[in-house]
DSSP file (Angstrom, degrees, kcal/mol; ACC not computed):
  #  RESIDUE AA STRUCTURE BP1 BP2  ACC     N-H-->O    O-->H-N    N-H-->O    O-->H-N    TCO  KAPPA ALPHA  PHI   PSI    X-CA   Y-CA   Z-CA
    1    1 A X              0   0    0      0, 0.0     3,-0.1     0, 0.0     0, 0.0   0.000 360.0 360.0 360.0 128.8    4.9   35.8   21.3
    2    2 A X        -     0   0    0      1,-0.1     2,-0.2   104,-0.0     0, 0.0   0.154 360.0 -91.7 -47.2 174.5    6.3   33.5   18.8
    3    3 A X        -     0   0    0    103,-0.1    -1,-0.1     1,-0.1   100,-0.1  -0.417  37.5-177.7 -95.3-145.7    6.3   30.0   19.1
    4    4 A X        -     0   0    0     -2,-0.2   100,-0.5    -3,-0.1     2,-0.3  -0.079   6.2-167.2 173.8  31.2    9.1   28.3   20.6
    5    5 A X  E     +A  103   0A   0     98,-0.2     2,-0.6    99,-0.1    98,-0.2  -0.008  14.8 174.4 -63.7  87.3    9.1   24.2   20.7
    6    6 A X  E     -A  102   0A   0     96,-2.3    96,-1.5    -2,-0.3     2,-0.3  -0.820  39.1-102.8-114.8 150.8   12.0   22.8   23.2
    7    7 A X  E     +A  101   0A   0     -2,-0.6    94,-0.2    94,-0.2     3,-0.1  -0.271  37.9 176.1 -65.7 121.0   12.1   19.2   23.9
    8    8 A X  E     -     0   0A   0     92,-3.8     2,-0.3    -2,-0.3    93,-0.2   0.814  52.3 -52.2 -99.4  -3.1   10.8   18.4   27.1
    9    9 A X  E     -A  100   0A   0     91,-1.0    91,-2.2    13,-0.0     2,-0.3  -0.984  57.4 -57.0 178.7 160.2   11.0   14.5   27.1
   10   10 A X  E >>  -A   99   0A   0     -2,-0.3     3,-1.9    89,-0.2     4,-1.2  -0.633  40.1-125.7 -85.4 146.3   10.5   11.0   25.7
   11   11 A X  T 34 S+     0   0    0     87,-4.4    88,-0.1    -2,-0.3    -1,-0.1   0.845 110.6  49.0 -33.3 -38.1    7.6   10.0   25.1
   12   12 A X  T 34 S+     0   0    0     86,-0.3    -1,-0.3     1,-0.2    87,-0.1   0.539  86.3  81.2 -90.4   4.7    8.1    7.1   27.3
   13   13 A X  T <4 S+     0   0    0     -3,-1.9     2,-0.3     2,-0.1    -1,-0.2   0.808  86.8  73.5 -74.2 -23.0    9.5    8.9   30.4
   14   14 A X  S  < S-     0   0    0     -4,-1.2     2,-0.3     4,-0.1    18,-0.1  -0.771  80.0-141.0-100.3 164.1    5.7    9.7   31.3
   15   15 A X        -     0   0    0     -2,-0.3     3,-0.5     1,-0.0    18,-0.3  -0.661  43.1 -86.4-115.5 153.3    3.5    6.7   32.6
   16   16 A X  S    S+     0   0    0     -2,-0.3    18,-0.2     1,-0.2    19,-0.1  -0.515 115.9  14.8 -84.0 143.9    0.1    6.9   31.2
   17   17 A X  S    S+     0   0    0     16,-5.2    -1,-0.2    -2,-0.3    17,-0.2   0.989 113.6 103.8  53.4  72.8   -2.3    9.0   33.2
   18   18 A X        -     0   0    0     -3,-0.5    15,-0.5    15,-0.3     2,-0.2  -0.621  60.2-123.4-151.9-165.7    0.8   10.6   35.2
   19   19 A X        -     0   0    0     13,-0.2    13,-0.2    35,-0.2     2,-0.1  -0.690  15.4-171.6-173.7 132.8    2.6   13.2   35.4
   20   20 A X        -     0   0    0     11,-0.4    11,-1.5    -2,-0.2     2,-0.4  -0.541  20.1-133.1-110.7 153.3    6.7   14.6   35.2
   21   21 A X  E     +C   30   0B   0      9,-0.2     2,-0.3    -2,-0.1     9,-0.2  -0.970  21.9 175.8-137.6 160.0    8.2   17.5   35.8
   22   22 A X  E     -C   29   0B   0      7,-1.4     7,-2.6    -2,-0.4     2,-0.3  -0.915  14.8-154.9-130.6 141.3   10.9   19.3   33.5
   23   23 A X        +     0   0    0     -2,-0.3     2,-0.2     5,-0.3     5,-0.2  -0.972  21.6 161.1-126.6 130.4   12.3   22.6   34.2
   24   24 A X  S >  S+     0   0    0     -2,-0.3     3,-0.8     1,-0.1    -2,-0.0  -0.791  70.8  12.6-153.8 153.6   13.9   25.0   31.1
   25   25 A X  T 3  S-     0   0    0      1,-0.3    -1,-0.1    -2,-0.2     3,-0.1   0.308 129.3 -62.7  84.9  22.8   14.5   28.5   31.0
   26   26 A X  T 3  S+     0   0    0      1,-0.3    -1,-0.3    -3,-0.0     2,-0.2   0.419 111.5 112.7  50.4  21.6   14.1   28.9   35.1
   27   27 A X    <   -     0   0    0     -3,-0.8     2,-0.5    17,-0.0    -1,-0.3  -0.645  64.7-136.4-101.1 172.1   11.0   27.9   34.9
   28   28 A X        +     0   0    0     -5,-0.2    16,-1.3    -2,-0.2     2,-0.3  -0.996  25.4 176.1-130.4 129.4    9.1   24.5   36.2
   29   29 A X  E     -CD  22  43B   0     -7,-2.6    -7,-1.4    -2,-0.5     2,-0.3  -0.857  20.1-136.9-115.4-177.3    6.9   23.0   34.1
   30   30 A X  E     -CD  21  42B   0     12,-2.7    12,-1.4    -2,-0.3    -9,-0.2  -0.815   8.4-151.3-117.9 176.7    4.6   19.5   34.3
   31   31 A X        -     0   0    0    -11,-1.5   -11,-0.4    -2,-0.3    10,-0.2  -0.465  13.5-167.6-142.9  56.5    4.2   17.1   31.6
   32   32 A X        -     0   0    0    -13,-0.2     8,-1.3   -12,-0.1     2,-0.7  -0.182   6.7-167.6 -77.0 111.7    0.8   15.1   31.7
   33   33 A X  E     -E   39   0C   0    -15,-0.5   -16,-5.2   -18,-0.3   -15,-0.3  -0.779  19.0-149.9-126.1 102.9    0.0   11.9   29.5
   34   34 A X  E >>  -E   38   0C   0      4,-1.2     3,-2.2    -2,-0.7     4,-0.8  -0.046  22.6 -98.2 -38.1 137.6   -3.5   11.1   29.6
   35   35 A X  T 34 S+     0   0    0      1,-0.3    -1,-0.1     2,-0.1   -19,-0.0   0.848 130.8  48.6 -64.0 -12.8   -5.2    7.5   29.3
   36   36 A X  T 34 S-     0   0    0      2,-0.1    -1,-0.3     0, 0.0    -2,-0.1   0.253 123.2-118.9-122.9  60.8   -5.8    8.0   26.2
   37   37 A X  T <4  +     0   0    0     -3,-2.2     2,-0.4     1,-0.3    -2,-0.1   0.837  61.9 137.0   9.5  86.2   -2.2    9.0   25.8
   38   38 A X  E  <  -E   34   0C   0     -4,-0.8    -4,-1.2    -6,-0.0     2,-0.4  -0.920  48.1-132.0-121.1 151.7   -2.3   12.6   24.6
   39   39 A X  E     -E   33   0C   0     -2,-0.4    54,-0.2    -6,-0.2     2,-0.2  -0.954  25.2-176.9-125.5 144.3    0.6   15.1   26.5
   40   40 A X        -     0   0    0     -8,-1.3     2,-0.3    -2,-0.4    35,-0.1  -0.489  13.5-139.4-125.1-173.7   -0.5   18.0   27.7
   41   41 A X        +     0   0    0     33,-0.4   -10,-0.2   -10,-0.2     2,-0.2  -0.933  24.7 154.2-149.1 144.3    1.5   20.8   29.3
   42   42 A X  E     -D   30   0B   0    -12,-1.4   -12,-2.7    -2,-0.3     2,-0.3  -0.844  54.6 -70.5-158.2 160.1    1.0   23.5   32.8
   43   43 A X  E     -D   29   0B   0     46,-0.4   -14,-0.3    -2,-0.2     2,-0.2  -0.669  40.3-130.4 -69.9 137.6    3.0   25.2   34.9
   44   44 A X  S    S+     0   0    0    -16,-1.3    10,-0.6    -2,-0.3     9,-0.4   0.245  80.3  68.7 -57.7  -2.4    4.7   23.1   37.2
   45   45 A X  S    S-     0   0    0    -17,-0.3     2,-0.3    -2,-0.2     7,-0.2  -0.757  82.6-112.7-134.5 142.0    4.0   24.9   40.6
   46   46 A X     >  -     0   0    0      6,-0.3     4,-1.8    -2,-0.2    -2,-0.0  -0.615  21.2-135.0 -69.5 138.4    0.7   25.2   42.4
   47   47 A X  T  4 S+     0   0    0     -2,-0.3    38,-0.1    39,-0.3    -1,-0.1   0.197 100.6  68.5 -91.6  28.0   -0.6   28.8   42.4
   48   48 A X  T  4 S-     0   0    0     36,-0.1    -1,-0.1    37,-0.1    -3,-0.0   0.833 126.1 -17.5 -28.3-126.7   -1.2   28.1   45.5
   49   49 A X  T  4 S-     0   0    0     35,-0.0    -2,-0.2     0, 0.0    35,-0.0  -0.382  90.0-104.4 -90.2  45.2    1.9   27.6   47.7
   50   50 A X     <  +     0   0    0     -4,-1.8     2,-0.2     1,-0.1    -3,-0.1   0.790  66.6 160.2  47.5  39.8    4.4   27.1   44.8
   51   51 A X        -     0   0    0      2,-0.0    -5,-0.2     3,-0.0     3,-0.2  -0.536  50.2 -95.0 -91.4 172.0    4.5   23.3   45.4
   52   52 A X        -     0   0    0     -2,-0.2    -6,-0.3     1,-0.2    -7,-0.2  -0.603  31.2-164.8 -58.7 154.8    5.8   20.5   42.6
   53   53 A X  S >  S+     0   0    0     -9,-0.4     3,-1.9    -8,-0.2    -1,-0.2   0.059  88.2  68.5-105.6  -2.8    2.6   19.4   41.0
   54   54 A X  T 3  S+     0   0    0    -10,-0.6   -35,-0.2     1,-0.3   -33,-0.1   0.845  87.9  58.8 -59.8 -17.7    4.7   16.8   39.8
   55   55 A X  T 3  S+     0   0    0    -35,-0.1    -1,-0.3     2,-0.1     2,-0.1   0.436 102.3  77.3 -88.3  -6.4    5.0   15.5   43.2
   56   56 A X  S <  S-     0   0    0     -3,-1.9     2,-0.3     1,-0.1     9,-0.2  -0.480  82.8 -82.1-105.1-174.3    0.8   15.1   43.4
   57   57 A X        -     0   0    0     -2,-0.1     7,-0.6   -39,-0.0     2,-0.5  -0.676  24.3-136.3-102.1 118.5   -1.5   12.9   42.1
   58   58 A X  E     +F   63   0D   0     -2,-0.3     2,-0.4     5,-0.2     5,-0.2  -0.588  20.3 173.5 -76.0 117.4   -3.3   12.3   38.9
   59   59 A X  E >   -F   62   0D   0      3,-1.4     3,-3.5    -2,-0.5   -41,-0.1  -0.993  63.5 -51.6-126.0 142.8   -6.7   11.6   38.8
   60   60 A X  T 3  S-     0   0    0     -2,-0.4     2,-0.2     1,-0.2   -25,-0.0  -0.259 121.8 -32.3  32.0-145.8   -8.5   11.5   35.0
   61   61 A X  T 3  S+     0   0    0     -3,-0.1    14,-0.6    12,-0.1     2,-0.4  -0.107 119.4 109.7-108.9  45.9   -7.4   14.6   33.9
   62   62 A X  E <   -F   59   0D   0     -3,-3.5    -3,-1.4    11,-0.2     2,-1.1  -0.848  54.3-149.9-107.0 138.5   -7.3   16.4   37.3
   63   63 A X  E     -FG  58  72D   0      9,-3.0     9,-2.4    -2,-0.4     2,-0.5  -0.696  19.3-149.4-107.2 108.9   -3.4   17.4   39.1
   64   64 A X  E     - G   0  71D   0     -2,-1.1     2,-0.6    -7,-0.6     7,-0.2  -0.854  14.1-122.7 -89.0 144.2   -3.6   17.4   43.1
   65   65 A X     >  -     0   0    0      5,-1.6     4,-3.0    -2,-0.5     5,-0.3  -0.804  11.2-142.2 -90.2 112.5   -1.7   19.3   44.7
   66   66 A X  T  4 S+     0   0    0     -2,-0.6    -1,-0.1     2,-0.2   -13,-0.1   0.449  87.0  44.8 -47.5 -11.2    0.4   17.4   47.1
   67   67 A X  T  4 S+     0   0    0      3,-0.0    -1,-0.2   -11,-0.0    -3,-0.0   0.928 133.1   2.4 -80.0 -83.4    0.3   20.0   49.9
   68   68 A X  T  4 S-     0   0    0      2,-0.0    -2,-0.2     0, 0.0     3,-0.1   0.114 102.0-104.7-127.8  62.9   -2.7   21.1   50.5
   69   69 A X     <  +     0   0    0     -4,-3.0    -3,-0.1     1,-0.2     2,-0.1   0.559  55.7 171.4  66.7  17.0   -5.0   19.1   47.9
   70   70 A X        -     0   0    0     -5,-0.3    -5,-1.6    -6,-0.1     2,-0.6  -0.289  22.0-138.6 -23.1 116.8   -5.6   21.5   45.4
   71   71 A X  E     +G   64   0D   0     10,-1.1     9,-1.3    11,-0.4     2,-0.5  -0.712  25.6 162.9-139.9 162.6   -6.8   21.0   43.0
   72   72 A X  E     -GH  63  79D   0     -9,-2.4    -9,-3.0    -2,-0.6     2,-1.2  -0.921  39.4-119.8-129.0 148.3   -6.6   22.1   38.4
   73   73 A X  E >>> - H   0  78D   0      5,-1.4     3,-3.6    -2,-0.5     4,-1.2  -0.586  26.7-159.2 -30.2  40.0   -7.9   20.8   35.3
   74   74 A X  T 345S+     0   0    0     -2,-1.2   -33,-0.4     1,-0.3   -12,-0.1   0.428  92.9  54.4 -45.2  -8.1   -4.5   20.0   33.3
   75   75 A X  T 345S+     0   0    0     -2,-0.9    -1,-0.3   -14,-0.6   -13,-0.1   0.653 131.4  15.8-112.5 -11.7   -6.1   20.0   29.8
   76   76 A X  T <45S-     0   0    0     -3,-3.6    -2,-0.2     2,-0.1     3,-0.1   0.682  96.9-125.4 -99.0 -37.9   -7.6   23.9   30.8
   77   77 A X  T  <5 +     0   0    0     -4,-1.2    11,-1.9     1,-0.2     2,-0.7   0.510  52.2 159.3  87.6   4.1   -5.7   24.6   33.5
   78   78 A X  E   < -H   73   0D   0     -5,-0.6    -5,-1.4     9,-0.2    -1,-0.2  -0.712  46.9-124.4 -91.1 125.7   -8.7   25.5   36.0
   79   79 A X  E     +H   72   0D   0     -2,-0.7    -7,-0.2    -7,-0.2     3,-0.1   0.140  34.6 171.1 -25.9 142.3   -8.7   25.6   39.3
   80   80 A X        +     0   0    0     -9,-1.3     2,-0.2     1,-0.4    -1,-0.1   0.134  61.0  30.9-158.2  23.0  -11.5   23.2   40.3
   81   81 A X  B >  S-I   84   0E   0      3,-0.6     3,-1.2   -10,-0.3   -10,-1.1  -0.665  85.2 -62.1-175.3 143.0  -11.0   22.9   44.0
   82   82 A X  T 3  S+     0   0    0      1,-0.3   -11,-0.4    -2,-0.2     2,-0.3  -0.038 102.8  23.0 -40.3 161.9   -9.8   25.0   47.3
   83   83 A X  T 3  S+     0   0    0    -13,-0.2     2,-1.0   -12,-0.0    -1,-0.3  -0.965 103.8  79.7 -69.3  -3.0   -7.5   26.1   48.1
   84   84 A X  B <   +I   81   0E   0     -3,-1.2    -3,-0.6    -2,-0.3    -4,-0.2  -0.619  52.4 164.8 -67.4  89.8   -6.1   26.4   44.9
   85   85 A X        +     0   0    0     -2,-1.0     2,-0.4   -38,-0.1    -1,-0.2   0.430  58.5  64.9 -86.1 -28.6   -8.2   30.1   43.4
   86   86 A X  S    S-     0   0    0    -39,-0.1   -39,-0.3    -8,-0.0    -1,-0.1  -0.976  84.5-123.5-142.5 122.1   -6.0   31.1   40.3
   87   87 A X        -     0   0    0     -2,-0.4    -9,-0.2     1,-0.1     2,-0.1  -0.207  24.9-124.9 -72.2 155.6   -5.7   28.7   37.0
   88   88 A X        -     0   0    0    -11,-1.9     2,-0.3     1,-0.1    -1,-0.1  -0.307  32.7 -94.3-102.5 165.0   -2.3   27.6   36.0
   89   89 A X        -     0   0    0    -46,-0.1     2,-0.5    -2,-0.1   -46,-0.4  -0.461  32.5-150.0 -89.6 171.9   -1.0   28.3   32.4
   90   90 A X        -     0   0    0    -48,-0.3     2,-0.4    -2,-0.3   -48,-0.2  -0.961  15.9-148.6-136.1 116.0   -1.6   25.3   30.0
   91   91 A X        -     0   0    0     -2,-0.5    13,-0.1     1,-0.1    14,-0.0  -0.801  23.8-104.0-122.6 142.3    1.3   25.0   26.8
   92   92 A X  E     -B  103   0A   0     11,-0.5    11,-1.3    -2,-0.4     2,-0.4  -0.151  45.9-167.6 -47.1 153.1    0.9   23.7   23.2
   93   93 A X  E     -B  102   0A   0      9,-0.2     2,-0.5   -54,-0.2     9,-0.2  -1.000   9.1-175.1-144.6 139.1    2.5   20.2   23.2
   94   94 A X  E     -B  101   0A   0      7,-1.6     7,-2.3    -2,-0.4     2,-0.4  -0.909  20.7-136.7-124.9 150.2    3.3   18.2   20.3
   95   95 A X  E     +B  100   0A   0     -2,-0.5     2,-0.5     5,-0.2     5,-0.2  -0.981  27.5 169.9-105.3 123.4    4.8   14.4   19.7
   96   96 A X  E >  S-B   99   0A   0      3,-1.5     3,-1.2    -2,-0.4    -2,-0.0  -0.905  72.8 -30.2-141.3 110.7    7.5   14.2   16.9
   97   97 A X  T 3  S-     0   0    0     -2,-0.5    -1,-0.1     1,-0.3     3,-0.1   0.937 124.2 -47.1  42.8  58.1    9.5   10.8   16.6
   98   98 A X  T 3  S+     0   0    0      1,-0.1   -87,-4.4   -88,-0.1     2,-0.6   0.436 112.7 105.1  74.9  -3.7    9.1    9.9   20.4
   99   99 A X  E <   -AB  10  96A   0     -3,-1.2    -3,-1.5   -89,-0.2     2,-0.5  -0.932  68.1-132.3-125.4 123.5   10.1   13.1   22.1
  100  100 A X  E     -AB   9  95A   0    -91,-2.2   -92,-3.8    -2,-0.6   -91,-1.0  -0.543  20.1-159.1 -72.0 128.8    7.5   15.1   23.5
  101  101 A X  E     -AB   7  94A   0     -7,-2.3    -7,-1.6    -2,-0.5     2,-0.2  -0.783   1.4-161.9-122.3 143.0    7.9   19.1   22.4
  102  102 A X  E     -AB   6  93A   0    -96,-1.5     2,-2.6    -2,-0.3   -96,-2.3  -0.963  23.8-132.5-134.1 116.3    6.1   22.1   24.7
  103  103 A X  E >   +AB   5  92A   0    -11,-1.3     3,-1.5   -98,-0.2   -11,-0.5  -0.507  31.9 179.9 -67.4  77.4    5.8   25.2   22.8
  104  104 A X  T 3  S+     0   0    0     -2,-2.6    -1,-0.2  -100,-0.5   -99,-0.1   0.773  74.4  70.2 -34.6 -49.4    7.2   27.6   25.8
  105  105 A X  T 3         0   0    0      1,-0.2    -1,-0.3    -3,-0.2    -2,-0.1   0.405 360.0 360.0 -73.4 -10.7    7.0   30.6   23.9
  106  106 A X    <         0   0    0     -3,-1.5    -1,-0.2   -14,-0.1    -2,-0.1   0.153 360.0 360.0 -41.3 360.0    2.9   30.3   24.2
């Protein structure tokens, strides 16, 4: 699939070691910025029960899931704790003059 780069934010709209969520094409994605502020990309929903993961908690580079504590790897995208079984997708992300770009088309 080609790529596809739409803007998903400013840079500064994420808090370091956080985590937003944006949703484009009827899809949800999240928007991760790490402490040592790299943005990363997943799909927004636990494959879980389809919750926000925007709505959970960032710890290092691990996404809880706010329901029931799930939990993935946001810079692979693996699952790395019950109940959560099936790894989220993970999308190319760029910084270009403040605005954070997610290559969708990935």
């Amino acid at each position: 699939m080609p790529s596809q780069w739409i803007e998903a934010c400013q840079a500064d709209d994420v808090d370091e070691e956080d985590v937003i969520r944006w949703d484009y094409g009827g899809r949800t994605f999240a928007v991760y910025r790490s402490a040592d502020n790299k943005f990363y990309a997943t799909d927004g929903l636990c494959t879980h029960e389809q919750v926000h993961l925007a709505d959970g908690l960032v710890m290092g580079n691990i996404i809880e899931c706010p329901k029931h504590n799930g939990r993935f790897n946001y810079l692979s995208g693996e699952a790395k704790g019950a109940p959560a079984c099936i790894n989220l997708v993970t999308y190319p992300v760029k910084v270009e003059a403040g605005k954070v770009l997610v290559d969708v088309g990935a």
